[in-house]
N, C-alpha and C positions, 0 to 999 in steps of 0.2 A: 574239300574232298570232291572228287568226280564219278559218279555214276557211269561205272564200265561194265562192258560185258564180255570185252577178250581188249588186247593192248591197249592201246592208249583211243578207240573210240568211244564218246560215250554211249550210252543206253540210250536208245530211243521210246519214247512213248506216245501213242497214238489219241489223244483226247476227242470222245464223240458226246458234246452234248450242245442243248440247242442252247441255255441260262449262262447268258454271259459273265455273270456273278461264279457260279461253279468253276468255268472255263478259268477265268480270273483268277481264283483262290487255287484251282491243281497248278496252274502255270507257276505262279508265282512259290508256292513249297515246292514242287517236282522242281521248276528251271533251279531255285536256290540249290538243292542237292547235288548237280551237275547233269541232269537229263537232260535229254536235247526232246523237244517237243513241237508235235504239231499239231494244231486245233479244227477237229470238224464239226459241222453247226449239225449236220443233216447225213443219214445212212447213206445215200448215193454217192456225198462227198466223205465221206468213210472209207466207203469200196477202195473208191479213186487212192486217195492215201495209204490207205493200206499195203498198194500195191507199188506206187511209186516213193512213199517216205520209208519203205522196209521197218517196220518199227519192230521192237520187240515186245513189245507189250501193246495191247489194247485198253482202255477205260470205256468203257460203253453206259450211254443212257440209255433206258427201254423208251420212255415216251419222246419221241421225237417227230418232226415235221418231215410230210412224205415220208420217204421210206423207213417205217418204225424198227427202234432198236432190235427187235427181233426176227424181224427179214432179215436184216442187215447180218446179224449172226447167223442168221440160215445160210447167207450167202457165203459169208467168210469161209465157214465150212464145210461147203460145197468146194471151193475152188484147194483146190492138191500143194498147191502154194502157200495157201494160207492156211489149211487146215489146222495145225499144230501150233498156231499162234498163241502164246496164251492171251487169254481174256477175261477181264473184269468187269463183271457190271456194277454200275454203281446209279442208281437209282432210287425215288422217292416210293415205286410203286410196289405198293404190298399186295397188288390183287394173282391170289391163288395161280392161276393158270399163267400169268408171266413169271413168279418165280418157277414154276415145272416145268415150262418150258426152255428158259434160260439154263436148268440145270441138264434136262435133255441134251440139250446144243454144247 
């Protein structure tokens, strides 16, 4: 079965974490599904993808290398293109003020 989201493209999904173990284990369930997927280590190269892989869905880590998970969703949000993206975070971190903030954004 193939993950679509209108005719016969599939679904795309934006994977943002730095743990290549994670990275590893969504690829490998998500590509099985039939998503089409592409993998960013770092927020800057996020942006970047976001913009030219069109995905429709994002995975977001909060702690990341240079520009942390939560710039990064400042930024997505910021931009008129990206706004309405939806987005997931998927993260280890439970301190207070990154989940409020994440659900703010």
């Amino acid at each position: 079965m193939r993950a679509q989201i209108s005719g016969n493209s599939p679904a795309r999904i934006l994977i943002v974490d730095d743990d290549p173990l994670i990275c590893g284990l969504l690829e490998r369930a998500l590509g099985k599904e039939g998503y089409e997927l592409s993998i960013a280590g770092c927020g800057e190269t996020a942006l970047e993808r976001a913009c030219s892989f069109a995905p429709n869905l994002i995975l977001l880590d909060i702690n990341l290398p240079g520009m942390g998970g939560i710039e990064c969703l400042t930024q997505i949000r910021k931009d008129p293109e990206l706004t309405h993206l939806p987005l997931l975070i998927l993260s280890s971190s439970d301190a207070p003020k990154d989940i409020l903030k994440s659900y703010q954004l």
